[in-house]
Short mmCIF file of the C-alpha atoms (twelve columns), coordinates in Angstrom:
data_MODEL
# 
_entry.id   MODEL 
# 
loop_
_atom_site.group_PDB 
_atom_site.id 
_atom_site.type_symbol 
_atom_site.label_atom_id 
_atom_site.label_alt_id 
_atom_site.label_comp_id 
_atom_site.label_asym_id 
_atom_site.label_seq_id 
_atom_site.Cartn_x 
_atom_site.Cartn_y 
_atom_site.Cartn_z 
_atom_site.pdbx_PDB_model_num 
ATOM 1   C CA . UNK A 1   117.553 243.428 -256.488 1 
ATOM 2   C CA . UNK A 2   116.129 245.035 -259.413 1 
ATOM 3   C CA . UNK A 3   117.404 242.573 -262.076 1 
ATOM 4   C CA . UNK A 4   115.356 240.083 -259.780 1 
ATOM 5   C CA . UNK A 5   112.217 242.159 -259.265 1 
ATOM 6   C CA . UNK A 6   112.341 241.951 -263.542 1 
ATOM 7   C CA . UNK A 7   113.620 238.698 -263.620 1 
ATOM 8   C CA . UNK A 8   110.103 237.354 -261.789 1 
ATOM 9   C CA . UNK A 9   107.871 240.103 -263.091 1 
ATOM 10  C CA . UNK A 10  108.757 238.594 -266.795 1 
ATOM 11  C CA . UNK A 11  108.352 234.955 -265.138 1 
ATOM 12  C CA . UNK A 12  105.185 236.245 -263.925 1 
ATOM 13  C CA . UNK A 13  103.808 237.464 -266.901 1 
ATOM 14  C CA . UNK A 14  104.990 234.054 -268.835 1 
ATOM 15  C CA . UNK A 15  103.141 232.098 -266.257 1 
ATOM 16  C CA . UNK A 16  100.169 233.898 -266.810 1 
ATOM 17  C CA . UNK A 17  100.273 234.071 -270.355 1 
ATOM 18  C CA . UNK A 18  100.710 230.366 -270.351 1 
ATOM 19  C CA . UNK A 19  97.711  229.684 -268.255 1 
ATOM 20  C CA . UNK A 20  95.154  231.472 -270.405 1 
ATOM 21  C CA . UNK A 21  96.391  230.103 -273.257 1 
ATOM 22  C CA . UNK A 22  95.759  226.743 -271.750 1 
ATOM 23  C CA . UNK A 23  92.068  227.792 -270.720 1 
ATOM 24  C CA . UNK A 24  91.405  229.387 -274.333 1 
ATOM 25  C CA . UNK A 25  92.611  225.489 -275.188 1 
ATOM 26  C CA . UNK A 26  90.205  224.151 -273.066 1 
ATOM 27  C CA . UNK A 27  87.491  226.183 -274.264 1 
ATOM 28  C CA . UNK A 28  88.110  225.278 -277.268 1 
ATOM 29  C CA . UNK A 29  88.714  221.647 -277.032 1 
ATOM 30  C CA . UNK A 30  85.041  221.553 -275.075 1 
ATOM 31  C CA . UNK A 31  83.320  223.109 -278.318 1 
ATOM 32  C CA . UNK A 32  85.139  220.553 -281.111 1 
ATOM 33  C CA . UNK A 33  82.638  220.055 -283.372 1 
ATOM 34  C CA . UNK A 34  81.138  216.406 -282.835 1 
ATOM 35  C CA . UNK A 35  81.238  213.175 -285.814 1 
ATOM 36  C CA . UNK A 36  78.422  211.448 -285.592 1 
ATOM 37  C CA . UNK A 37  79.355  208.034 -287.838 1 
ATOM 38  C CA . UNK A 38  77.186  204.696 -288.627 1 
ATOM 39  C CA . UNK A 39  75.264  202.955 -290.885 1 
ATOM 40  C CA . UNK A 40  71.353  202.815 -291.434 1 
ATOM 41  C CA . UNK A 41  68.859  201.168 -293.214 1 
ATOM 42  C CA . UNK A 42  68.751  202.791 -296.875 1 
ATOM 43  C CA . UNK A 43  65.953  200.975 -299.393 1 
ATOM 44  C CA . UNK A 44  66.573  203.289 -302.129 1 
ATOM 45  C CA . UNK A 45  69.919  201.960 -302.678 1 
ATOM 46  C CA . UNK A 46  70.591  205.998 -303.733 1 
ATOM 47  C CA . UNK A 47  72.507  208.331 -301.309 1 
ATOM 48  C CA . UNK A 48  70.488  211.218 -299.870 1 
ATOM 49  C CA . UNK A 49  70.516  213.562 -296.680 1 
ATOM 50  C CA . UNK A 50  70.626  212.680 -293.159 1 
ATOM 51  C CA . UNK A 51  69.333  214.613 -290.304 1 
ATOM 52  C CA . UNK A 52  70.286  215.365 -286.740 1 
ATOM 53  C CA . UNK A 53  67.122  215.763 -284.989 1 
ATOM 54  C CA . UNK A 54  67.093  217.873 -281.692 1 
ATOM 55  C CA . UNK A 55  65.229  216.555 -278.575 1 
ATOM 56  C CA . UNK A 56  64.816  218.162 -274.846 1 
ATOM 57  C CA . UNK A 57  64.065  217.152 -271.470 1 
ATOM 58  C CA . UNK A 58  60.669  218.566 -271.998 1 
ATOM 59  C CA . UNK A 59  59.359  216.349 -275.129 1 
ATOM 60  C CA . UNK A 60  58.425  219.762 -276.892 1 
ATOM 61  C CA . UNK A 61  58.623  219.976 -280.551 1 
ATOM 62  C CA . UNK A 62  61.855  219.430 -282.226 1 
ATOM 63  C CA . UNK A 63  63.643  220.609 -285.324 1 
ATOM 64  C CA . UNK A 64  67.274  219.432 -287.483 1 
ATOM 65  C CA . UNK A 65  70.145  220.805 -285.924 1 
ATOM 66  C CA . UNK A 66  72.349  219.229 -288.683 1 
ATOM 67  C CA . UNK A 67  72.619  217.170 -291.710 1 
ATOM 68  C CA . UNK A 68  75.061  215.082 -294.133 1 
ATOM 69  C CA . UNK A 69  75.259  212.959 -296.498 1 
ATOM 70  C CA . UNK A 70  73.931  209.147 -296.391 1 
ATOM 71  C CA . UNK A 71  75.519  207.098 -299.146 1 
ATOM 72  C CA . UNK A 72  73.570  204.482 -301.053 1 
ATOM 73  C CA . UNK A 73  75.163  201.930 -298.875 1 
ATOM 74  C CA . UNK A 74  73.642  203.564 -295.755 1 
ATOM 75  C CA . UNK A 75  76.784  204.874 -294.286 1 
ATOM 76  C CA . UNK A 76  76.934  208.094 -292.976 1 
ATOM 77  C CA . UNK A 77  79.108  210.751 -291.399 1 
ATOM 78  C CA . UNK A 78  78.924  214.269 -290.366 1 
ATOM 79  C CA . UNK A 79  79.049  216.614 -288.004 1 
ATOM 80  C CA . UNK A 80  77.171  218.587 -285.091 1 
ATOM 81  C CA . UNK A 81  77.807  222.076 -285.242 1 
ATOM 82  C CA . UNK A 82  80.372  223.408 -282.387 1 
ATOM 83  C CA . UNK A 83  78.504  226.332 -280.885 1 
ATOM 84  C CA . UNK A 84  74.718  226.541 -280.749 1 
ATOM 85  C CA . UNK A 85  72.560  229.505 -279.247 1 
ATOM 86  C CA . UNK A 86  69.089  230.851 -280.106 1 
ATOM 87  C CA . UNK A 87  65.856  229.154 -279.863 1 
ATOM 88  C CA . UNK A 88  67.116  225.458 -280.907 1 
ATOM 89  C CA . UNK A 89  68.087  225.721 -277.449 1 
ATOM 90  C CA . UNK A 90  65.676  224.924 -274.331 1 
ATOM 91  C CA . UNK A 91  65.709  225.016 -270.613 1 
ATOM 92  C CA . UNK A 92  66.243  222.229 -268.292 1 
ATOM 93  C CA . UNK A 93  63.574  222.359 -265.528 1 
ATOM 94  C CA . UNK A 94  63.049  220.118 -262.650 1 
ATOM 95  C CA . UNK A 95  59.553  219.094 -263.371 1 
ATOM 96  C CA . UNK A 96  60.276  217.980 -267.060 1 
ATOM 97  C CA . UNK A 97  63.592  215.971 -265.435 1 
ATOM 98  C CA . UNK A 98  61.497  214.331 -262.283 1 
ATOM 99  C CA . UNK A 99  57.600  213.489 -263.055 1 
ATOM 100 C CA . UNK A 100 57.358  212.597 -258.785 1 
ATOM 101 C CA . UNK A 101 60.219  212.217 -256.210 1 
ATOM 102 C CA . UNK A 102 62.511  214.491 -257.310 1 
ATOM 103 C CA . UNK A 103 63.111  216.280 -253.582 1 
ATOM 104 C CA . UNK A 104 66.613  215.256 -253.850 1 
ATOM 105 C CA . UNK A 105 67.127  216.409 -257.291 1 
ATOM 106 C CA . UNK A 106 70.210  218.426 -257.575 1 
ATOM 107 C CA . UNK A 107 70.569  220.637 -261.011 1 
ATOM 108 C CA . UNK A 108 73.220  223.575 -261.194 1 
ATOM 109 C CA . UNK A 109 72.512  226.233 -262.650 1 
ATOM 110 C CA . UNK A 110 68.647  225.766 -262.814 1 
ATOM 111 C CA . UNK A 111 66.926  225.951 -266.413 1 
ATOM 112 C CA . UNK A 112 70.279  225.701 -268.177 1 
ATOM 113 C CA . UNK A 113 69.851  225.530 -272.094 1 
ATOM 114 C CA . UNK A 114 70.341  222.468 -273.727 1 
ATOM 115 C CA . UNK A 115 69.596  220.130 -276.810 1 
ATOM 116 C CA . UNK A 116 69.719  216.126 -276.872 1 
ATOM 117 C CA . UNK A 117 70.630  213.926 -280.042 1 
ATOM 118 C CA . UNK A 118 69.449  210.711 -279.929 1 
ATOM 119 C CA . UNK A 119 67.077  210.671 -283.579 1 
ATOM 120 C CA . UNK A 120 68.663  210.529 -287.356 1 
ATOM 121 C CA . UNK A 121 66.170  210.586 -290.147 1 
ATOM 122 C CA . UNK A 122 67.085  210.226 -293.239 1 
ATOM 123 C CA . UNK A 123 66.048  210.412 -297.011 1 
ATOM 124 C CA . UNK A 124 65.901  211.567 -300.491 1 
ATOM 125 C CA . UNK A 125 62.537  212.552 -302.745 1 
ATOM 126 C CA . UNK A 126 62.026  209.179 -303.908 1 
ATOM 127 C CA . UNK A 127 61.405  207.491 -300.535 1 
ATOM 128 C CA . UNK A 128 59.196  207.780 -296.867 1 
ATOM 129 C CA . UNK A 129 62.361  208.761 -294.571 1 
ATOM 130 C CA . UNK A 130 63.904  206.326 -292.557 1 
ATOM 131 C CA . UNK A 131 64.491  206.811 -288.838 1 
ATOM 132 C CA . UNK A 132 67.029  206.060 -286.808 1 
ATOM 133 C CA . UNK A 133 67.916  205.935 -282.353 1 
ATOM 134 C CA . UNK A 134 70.860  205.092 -280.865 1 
ATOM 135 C CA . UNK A 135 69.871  202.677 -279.162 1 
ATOM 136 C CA . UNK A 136 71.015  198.950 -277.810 1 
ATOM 137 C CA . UNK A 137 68.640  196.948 -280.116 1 
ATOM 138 C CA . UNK A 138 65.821  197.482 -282.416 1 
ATOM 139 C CA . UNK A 139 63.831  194.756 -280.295 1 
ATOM 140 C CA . UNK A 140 64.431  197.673 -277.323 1 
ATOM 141 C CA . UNK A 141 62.783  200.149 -280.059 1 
ATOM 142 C CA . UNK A 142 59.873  197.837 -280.506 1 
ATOM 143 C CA . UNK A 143 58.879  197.514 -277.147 1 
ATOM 144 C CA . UNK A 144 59.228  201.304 -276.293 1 
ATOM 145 C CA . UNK A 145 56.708  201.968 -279.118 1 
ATOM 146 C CA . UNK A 146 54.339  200.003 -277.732 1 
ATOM 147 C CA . UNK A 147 54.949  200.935 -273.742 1 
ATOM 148 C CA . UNK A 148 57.202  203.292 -272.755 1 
ATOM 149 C CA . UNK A 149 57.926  201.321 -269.579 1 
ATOM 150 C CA . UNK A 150 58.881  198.320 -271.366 1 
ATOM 151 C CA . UNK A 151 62.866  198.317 -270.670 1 
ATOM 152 C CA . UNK A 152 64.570  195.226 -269.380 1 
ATOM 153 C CA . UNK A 153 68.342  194.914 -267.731 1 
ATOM 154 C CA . UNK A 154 70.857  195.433 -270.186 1 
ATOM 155 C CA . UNK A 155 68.910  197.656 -272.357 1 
ATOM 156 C CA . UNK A 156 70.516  201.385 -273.146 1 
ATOM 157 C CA . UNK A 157 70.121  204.467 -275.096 1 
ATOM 158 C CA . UNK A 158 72.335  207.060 -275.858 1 
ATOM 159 C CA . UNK A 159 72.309  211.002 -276.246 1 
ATOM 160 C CA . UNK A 160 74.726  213.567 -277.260 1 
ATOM 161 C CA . UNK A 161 74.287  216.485 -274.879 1 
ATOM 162 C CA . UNK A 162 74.685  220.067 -275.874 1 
ATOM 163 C CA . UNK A 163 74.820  222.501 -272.808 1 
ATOM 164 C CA . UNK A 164 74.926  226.292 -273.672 1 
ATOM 165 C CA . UNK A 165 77.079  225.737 -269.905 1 
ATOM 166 C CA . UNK A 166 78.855  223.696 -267.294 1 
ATOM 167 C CA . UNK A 167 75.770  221.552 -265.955 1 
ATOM 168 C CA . UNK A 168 75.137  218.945 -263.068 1 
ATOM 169 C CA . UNK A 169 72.415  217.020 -262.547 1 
ATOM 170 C CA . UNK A 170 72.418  214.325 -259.384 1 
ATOM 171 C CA . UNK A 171 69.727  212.498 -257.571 1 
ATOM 172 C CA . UNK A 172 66.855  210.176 -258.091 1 
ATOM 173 C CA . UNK A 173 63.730  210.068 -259.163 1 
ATOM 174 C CA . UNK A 174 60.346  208.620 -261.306 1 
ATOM 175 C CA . UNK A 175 61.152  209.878 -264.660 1 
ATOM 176 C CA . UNK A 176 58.770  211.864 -267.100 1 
ATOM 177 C CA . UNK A 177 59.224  208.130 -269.077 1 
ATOM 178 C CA . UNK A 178 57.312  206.791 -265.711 1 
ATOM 179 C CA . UNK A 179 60.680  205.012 -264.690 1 
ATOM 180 C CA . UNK A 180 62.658  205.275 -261.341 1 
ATOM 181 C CA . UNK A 181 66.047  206.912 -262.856 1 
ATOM 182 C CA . UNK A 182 69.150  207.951 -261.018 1 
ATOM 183 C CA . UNK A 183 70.763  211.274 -262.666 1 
ATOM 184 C CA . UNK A 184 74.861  211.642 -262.683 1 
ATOM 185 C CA . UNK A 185 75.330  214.293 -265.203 1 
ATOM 186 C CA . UNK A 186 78.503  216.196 -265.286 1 
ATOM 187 C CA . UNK A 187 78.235  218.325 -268.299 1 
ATOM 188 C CA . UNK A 188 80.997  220.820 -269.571 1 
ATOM 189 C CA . UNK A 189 79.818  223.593 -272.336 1 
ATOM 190 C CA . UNK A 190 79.258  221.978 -275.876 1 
ATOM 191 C CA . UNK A 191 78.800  218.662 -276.780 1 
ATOM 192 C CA . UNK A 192 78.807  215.520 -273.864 1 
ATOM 193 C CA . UNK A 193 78.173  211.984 -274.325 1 
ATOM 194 C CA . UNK A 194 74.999  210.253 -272.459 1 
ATOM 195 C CA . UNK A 195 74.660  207.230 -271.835 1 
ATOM 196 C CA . UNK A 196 71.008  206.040 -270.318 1 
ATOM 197 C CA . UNK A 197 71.309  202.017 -269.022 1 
ATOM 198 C CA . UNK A 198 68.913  199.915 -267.214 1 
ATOM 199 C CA . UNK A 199 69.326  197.244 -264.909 1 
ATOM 200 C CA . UNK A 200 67.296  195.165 -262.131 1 
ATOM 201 C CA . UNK A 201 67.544  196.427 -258.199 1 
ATOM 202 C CA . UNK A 202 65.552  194.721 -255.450 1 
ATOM 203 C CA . UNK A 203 63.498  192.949 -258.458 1 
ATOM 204 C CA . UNK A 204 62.511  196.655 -260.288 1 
ATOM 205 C CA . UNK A 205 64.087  197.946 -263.398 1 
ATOM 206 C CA . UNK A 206 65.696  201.011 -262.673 1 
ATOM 207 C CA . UNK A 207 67.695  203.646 -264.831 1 
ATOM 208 C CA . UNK A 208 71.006  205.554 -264.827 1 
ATOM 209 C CA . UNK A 209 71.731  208.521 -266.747 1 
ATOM 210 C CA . UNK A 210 75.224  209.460 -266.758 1 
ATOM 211 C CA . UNK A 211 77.513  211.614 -268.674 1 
ATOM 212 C CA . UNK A 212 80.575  209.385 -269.861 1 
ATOM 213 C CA . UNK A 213 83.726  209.758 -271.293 1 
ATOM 214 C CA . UNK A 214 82.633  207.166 -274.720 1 
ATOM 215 C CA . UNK A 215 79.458  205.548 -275.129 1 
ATOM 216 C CA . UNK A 216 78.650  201.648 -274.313 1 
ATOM 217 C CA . UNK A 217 80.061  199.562 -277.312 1 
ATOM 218 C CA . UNK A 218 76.322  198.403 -277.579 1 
ATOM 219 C CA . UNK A 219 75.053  201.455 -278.642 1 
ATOM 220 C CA . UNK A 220 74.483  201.651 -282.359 1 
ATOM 221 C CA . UNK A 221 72.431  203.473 -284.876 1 
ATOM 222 C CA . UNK A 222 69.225  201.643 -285.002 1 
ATOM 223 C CA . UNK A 223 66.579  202.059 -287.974 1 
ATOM 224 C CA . UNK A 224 63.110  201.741 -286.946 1 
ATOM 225 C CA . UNK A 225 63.086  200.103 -290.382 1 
ATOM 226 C CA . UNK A 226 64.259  196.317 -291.081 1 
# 
């Protein structure tokens, strides 16, 4: 009897070293530094540095949250950084999610902190620096400049979401963009692809904003450049 109380006390204790090894795995996969890869517009012909650009949910002002190296070619790779905390990060609230509508908004934990890439720039001292979204087409670009409303079926944007924690978002509403978006985000901690597609119900453009597992093949670094 004793030689089995040990026997499944060891067992025990192998089981449950085994399972938080397997969450400190998880953990870490979630925070894996992200490549962002691609090719942009580069008149100089001479390689230079390319920035990361932070957004939020909120519009406010923005800063780099990393850089690379663009080649003279205009390719580019690098990556976001695998843990972020401090100020670069901002929280999610309701209002700046939902302009009107958003009673059924769901968002667990409220004002969780977050950044969203979705903006290269880059350049060198020789040259005006050269912008890039990640976006479906530059024609999609064009017409956002212009009206912010101006998004047709088939058009899509994409973000790389950094949450400081597990985050949901569900629910519908008229966008701070003026749109009527529906919100499926299922966010672990660290980085988590977005993808943000459009398409025509009941003769209205509406949006989706979705976490996903890879990002529509459509999606490409676009310069705001030709």
């Amino acid at each position: 009897m004793r030689f089995e109380g040990k026997a499944r006390g060891r067992k025990r204790r192998q089981v449950l070293a085994l399972v938080a090894c397997l969450g400190l795995l998880g953990a870490a996969a979630a925070q894996r530094p992200v490549t962002l890869s691609g090719t942009i517009v580069n008149p100089t012909g001479k390689s230079g540095t390319v920035v990361a650009w932070a957004g939020y949910f909120n519009m406010s002002p923005s800063g780099a949250v990393a850089f690379g190296e663009v080649l003279a070619d205009g390719s580019f790779k690098f990556d976001l950084p695998a843990q972020l905390r401090g100020d670069v990060l901002h929280p999610i609230e309701a209002k700046n999610v939902c302009q009107s509508g958003g009673q059924d908004l769901r968002m667990q934990p409220s004002s969780a902190l977050h950044i969203l890439v979705n903006t290269l720039m880059a350049f060198d001292t020789t040259s005006t620096p050269v912008v890039a979204m990640l976006a479906s087409s530059k024609d999609l670009l064009d017409r956002l400049a212009v009206d912010k409303h101006d998004v047709k079926p088939g058009d899509a944007l994409g973000y790389y979401l950094y949450s400081y924690e597990p985050l949901t978002i569900s629910g519908s509403c008229e966008s701070a963009d003026g749109l009527n978006v529906t919100y499926d985000v299922r966010a672990s901690k660290g980085w988590n692809l977005i993808s943000y597609t459009f398409e025509e119900q009941g003769g209205v453009v509406v949006g989706k904003f979705q976490t996903v597992r890879s990002l529509p093949a459509a999606l490409t670094w676009v310069s705001l450049v030709d």
